[in-house]
VMD Tcl script that draws the C-alpha trace (Angstrom):
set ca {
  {0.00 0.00 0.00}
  {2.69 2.06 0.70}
  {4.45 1.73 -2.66}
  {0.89 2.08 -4.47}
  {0.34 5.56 -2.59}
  {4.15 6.70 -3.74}
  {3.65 5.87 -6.98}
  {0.22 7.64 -6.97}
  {1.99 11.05 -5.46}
  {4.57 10.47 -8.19}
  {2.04 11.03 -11.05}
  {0.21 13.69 -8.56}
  {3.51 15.61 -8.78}
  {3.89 15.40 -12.39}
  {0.60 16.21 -13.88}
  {0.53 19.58 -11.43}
  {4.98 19.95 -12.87}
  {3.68 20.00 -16.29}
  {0.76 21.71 -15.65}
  {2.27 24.82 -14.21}
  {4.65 24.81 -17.41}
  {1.34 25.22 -19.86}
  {0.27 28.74 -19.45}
  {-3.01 28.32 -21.79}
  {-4.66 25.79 -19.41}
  {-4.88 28.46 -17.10}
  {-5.78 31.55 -20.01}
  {-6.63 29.70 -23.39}
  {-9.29 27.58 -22.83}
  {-10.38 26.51 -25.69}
  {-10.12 29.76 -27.45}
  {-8.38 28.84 -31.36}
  {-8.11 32.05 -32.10}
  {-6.14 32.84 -28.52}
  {-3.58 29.66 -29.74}
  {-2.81 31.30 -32.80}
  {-2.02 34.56 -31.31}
  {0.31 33.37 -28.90}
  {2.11 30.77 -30.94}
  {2.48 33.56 -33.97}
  {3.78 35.83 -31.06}
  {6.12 33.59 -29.62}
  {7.92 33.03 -33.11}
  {8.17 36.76 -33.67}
  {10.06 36.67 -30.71}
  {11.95 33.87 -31.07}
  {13.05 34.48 -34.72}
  {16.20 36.33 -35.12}
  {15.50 38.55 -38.91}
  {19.00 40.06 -38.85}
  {22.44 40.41 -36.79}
  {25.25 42.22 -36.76}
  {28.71 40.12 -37.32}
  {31.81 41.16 -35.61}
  {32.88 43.62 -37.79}
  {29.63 45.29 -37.35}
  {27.70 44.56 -40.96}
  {24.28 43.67 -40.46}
  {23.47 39.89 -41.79}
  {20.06 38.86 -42.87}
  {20.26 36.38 -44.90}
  {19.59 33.01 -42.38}
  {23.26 31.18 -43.32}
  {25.10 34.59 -42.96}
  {23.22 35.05 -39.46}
  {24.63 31.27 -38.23}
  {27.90 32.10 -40.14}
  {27.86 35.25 -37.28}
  {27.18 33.36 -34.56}
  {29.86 30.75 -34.87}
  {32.31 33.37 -35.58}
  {31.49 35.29 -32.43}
  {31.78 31.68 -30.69}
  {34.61 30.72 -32.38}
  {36.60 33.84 -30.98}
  {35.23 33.33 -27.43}
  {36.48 29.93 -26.60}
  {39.81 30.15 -28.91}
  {43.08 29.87 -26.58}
  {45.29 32.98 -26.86}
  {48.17 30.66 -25.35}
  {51.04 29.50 -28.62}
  {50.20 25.25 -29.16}
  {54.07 25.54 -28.76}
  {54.16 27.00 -25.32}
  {55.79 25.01 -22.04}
  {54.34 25.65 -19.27}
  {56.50 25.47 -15.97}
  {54.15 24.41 -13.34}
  {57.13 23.47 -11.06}
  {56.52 25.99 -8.34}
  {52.82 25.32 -8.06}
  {53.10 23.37 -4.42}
  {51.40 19.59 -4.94}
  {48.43 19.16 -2.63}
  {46.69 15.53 -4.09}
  {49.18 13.04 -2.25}
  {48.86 9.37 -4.02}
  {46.64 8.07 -2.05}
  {44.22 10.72 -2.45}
  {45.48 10.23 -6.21}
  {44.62 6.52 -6.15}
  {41.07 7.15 -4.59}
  {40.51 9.19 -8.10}
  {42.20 7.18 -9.99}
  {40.25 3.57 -9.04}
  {37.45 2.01 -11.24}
  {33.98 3.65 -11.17}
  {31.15 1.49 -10.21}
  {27.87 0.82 -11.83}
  {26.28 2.72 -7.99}
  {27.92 6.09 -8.71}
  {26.61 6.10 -12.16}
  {23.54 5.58 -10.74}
  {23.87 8.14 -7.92}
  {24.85 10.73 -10.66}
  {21.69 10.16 -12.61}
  {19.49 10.06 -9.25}
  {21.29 13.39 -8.38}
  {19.92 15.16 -11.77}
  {17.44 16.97 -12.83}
  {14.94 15.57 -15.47}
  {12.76 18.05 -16.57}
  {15.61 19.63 -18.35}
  {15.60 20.33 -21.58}
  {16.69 17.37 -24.12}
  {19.58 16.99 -26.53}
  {20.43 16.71 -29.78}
  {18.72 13.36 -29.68}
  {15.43 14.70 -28.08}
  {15.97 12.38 -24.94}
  {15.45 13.68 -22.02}
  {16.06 12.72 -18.13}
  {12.59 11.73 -17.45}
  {12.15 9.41 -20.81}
  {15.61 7.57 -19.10}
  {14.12 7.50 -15.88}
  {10.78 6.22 -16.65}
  {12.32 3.52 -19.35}
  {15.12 2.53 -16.75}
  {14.75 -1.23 -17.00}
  {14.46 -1.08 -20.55}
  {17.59 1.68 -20.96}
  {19.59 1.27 -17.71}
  {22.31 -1.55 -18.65}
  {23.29 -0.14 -21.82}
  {23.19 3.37 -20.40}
  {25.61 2.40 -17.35}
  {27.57 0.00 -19.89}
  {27.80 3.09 -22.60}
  {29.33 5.69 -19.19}
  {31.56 2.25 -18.14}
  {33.16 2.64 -21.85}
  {33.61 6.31 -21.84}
  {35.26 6.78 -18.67}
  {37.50 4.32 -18.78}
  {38.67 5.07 -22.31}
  {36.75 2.61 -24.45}
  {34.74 4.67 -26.12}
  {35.65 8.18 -27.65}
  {33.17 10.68 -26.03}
  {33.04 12.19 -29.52}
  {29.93 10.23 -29.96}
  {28.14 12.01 -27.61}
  {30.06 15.18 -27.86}
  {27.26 17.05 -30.19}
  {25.75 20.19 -28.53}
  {22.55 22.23 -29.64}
  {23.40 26.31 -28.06}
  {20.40 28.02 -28.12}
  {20.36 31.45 -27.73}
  {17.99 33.45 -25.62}
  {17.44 37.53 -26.11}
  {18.49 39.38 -23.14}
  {16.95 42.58 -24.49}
  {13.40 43.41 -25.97}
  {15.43 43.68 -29.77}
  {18.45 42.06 -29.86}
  {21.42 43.56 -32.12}
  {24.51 41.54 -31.79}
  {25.74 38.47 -30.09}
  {26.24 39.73 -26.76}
  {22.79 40.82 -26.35}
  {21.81 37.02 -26.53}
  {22.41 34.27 -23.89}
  {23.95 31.06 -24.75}
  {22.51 27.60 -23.14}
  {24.06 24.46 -24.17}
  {21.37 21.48 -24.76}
  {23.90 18.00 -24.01}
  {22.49 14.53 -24.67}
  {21.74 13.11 -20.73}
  {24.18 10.59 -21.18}
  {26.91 13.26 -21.72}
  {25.82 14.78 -18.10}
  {26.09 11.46 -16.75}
  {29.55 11.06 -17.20}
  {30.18 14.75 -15.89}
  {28.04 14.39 -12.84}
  {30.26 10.96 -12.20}
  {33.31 12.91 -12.91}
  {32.32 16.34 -10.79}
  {30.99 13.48 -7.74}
  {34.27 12.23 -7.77}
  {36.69 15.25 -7.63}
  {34.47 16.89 -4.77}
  {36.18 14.47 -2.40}
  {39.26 16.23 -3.03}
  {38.47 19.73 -4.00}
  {39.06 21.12 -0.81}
  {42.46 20.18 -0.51}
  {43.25 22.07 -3.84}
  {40.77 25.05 -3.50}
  {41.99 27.93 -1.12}
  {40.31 28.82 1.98}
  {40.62 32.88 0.20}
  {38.36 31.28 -2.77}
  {34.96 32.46 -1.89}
  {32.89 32.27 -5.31}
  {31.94 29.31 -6.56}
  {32.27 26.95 -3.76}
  {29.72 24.73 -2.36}
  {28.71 26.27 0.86}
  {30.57 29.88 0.53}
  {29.65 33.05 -1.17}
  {31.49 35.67 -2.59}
  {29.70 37.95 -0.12}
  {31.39 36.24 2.85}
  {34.50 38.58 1.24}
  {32.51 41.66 1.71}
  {31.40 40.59 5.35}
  {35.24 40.27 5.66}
  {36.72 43.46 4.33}
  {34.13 45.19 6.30}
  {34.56 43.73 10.04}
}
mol new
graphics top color blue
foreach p $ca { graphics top sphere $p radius 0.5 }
foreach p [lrange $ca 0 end-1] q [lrange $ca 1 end] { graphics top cylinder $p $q radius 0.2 }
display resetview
């Protein structure tokens, strides 16, 4: 009885998740015309008509726009560092001693892959492949083994995580009419499987993070703020 009434509150939970993410239950009705309007409004919105490339020359045409887009990504994430440069990281005092190295270093198991996945979230949006958390969880005896299998080969070097290395950005508008790039924010859609392996990864070096992270480091540590450096400076 107890499992029946979980499983009941399970769907209970669900129907009210995705029911709070449709707005029109709660305005449309069954109003056609009110459909149209906000679906035709939502596309205005969404489409982007023209943008400005780096050199600032407006592109309209739709594979000019993408051509501008990559460009401006390209740029970001490209390395200003020479391939040929040696760095000297001799000075930089050691702080993982081997057998905090071997604890890293040993085989994952099949239960932290499945603590990972337990630990995300699976309403997020899906991949490339249209999968998302919830169809995994849902279709877990069906999926599971050649999902844990498919992590096994990647982390351990099997298998090239090129196969599950394709991304979808999309690009939200931070401003009412976007111009150029930097008005837009970018959100990366991975496949779940690809989160997977970086929630097993990111699971694993927390054991060990503190011994490499500063007690100065305030921002973007689990349980400190950067505030805590304003509280700080000020007592």
């Amino acid at each position: 009885m107890r499992k029946k009434l979980g499983n009941l509150l399970d769907k209970e939970e669900k129907y009210w998740a995705q029911r709070s993410r449709i707005q029109w239950l709660k305005e449309g009705d069954r109003n056609t015309q009110f459909f149209h309007v906000r679906a035709t409004n939502r596309k205005k919105k969404n489409n982007i008509a023209r943008l400005k490339d780096m050199n600032g020359y407006w592109r309209e045409n739709t594979t000019d726009i993408c051509k501008a887009a990559r460009e401006y990504f390209q740029k970001l994430f490209k390395s200003n560092l020479n391939s040929n440069t040696v760095l000297n990281l001799d000075y930089i005092e050691s702080c993982i001693s081997g057998e905090v190295n071997d604890r890293l270093l040993k085989d994952l198991t099949d239960n932290e892959i499945k603590e990972a996945f337990s630990q995300m979230d699976h309403m997020k949006a899906p991949g490339i492949d249209g999968l998302s958390g919830n169809f995994f969880k849902e279709n877990w005896e069906v999926v599971g083994e050649d999902t844990i299998k498919l992590c096994q080969d990647i982390l351990r070097g099997v298998k090239n995580v090129d196969c599950l290395n394709d991304t979808i950005i999309v690009i939200i508008p931070k401003i009412k009419e976007p111009v150029d790039m930097t008005n837009f924010r970018p959100i990366s859609l991975y496949r779940v499987v690809y989160k997977i392996v970086a929630k097993v990864l990111t699971n694993r070096l927390k054991e060990t993070l503190s011994l490499c992270i500063s007690q100065n480091q305030s921002a973007f540590v689990l349980g400190r703020m950067i505030h805590d450096s304003i509280l700080v400076a000020m007592s």
